[in-house]
N, C-alpha and C positions, 0 to 999 in steps of 0.2 A: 504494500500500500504506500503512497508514495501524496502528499499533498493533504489538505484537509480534508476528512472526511464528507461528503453530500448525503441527504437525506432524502428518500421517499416516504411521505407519511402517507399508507392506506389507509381510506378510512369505508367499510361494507357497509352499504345501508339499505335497510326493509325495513319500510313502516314505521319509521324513527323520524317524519317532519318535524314533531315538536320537540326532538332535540339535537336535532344537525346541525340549526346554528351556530350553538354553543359549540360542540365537536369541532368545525370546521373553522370558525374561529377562531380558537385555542391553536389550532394548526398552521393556519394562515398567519399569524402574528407573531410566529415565532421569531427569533432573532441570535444571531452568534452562527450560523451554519448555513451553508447553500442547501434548501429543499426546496421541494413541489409539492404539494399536497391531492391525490385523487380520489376521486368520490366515486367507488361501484355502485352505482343502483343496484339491487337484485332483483327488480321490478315490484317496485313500491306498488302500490294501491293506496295510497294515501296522498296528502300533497309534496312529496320530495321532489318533484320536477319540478312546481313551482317555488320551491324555498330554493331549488338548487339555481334556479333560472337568476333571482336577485343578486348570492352569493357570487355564482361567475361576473354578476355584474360587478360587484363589489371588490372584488379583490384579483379580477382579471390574468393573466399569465400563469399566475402560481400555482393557481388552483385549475383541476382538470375534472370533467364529468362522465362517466362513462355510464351506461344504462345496459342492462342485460335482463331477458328473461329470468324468474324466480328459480335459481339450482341452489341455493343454500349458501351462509359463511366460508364454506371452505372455497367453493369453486370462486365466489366473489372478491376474496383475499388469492384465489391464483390470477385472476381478472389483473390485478392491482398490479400484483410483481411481474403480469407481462408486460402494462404498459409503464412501467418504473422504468425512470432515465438514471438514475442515480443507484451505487453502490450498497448502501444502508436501509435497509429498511425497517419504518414502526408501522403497524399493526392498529390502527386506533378503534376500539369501537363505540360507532356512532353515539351511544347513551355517557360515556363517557369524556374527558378532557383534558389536554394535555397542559401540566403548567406552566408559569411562564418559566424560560430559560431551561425550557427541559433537553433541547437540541444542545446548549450549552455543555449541558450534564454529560451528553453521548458523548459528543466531540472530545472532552476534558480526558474519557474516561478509556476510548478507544484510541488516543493518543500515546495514554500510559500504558496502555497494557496491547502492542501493534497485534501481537499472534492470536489474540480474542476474535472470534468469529459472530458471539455475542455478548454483547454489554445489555448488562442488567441492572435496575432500578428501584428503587423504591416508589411506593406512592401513597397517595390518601383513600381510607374508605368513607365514603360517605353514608350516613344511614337516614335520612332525614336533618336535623338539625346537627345530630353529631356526627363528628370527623372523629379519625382514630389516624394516628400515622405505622405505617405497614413497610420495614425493612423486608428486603429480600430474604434473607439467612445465609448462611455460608455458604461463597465460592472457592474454593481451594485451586492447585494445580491439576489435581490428578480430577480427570473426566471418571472413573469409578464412584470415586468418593461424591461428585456433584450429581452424577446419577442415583447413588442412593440417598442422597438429601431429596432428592427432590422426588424420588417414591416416598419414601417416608413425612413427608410434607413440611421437613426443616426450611425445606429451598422454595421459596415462591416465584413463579415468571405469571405475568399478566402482560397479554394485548395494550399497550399503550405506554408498557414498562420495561419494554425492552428493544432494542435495534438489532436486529440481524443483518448479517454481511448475505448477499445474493448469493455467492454461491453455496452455501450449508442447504440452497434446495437441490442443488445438484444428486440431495441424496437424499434429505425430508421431504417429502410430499407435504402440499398442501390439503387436498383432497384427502377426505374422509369418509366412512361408511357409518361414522357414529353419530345421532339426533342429539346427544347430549356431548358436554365436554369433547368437544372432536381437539380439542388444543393440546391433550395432555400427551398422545402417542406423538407427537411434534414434538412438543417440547423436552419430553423424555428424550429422542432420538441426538435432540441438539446436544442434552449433558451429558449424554455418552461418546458424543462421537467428534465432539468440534471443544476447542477452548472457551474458557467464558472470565469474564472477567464482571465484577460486580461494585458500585455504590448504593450507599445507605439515603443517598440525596433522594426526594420523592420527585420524580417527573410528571406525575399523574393522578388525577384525581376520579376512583370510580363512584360512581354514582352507583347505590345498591336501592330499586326501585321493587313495584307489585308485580310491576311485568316483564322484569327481568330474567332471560335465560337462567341465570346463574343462582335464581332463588325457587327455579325447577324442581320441587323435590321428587315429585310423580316421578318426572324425566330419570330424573339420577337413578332410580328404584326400577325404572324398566330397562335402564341400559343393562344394570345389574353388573355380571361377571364379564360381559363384552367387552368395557375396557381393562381388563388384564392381557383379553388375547388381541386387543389392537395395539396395547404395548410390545409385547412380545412376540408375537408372531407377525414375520414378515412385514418387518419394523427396520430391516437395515442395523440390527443393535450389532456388537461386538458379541465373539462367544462366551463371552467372560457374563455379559448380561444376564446369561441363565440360573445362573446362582442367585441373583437374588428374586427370581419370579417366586417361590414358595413363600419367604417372608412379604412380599407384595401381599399375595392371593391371601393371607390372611388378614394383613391393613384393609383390604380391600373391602372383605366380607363382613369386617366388623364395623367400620364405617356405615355400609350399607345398612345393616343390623340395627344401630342405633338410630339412622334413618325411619327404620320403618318402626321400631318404637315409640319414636315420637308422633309417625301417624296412625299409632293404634293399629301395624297388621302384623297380629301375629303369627300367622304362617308364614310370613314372608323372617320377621325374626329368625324362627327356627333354623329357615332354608341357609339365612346367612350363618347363622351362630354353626350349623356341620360342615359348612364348606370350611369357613375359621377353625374349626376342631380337627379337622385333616391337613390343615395347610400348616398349623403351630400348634398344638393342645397349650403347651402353657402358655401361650398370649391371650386364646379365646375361654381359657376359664377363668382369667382373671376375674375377682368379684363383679365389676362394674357390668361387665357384659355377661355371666352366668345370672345374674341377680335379674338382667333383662330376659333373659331363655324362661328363666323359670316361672317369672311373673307372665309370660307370653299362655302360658297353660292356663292358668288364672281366667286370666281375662278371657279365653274359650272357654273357658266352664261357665264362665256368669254369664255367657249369651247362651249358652243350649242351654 
């Protein structure tokens, strides 16, 4: 890499008019780095052609529009990186905002560390009235070590939190089979297989809303066990990656398990809490989640 870095900021949009402005503003205004900023439609059904129509008016060059039939997040973030002129890319999603000087942040942080392929960030969750501020967790040298952080959920990467170098797709697909979380067999792929380098500075602020993907509980509870095997299987990992799949599959299932606790199904409990009993017995008998197995019985007996 040779020069200062440039940006591509994607940013997908479906049905998101009433908050692309914000998105696409926080993009547009950034300052300290050469970007562009594009706007995939996924074929809105809302007003995003006419918010987008003002915006191009407003902030003219920088900003690009592209429109496509409705194929999902993933294929509208491949949309992005094909028509990307620049090296760097961020990810933004439309509900969300980048803060200011968060381009600053990249450039600062992929200057220090040149053999990084991704820089990772911090940013803000928003819940309503309250903010919380959300470090990444450890980056180290060794791609082993940032691979198991980041199954184990030490390591956080979020869409609008991180910048990726173009080529790490040479081997991550952007394209996914998964309706829910399709980011995480990505993002897996990148800590195993590419360098990363990380700051605690937040570049980004997510918005956690009613109708946000990511407060999908249903969603997460029908993916179920699917994303273990879209991590693992023909995923591009190293062979070394298979060792940690059994300690996953049990993070995984117990995860899901308390999931479904909290929405009152206890069969689905159960299903989780034996997959976790085969994959670790001493992780899934811990009290926290045997106390949930057994109470799961309970609660079928008081409805028959």
């Amino acid at each position: 890499m040779s020069g200062a870095p440039a940006f591509s900021i994607v940013i997908p949009a479906y049905n998101y008019a009433h908050f692309l402005r914000r998105a696409v503003t926080s993009a547009c205004t950034q300052d300290g780095a050469d970007a562009e900023v594009l706007v995939v439609d996924d074929g809105s059904t809302d007003d995003t052609p006419a918010v987008m129509d003002k915006l191009s008016a407003e902030f003219g060059e920088r900003l690009t529009y592209h429109r496509q039939p409705n194929q999902g997040p993933a294929a509208a973030r491949a949309k992005g990186l094909a028509l990307a002129r620049h090296d760097w890319l961020v990810f933004l999603d439309a509900d969300d905002e980048l803060l200011p000087g968060a381009l600053r942040v990249f450039a600062d942080l992929i200057a220090a560390h040149p053999r990084s392929r991704v820089a990772i960030a911090g940013h803000l969750a928003r819940h309503g009235e309250r903010e919380r501020r959300v470090a990444p967790g450890p980056v180290r040298d060794s791609r082993q070590a940032n691979f198991a952080a980041y199954l184990d959920k030490q390591l956080s990467l979020s869409n609008g939190a991180c910048a990726l170098h173009r080529s790490v797709f040479d081997s991550a697909p952007l394209a996914s089979p998964l309706p829910h979380t399709e980011d995480m067999p990505v993002f897996a792929h990148l800590m195993a297989c590419y360098d990363a380098c990380k700051s605690d500075q937040p570049v980004l602020r997510v918005h956690h809303h009613g109708g946000s993907r990511r407060n999908d509980v249903a969603a997460a509870l029908a993916l179920g066990m699917d994303l273990e095997r879209a991590i693992f299987d023909d995923n591009g990992l190293p062979d070394w990656a298979g060792q940690l799949r059994r300690g996953y599959r049990a993070r995984r299932a117990l995860s899901l398990l308390k999931l479904a606790a909290r929405g009152g199904r206890p069969d689905q409990v159960r299903f989780f809490f034996h997959r976790a009993l085969g994959a670790d017995w001493r992780r899934a008998l811990q009290p926290r989640y045997l106390r949930r197995y057994l109470a799961s019985f309970v609660r079928r007996g008081k409805r028959s």
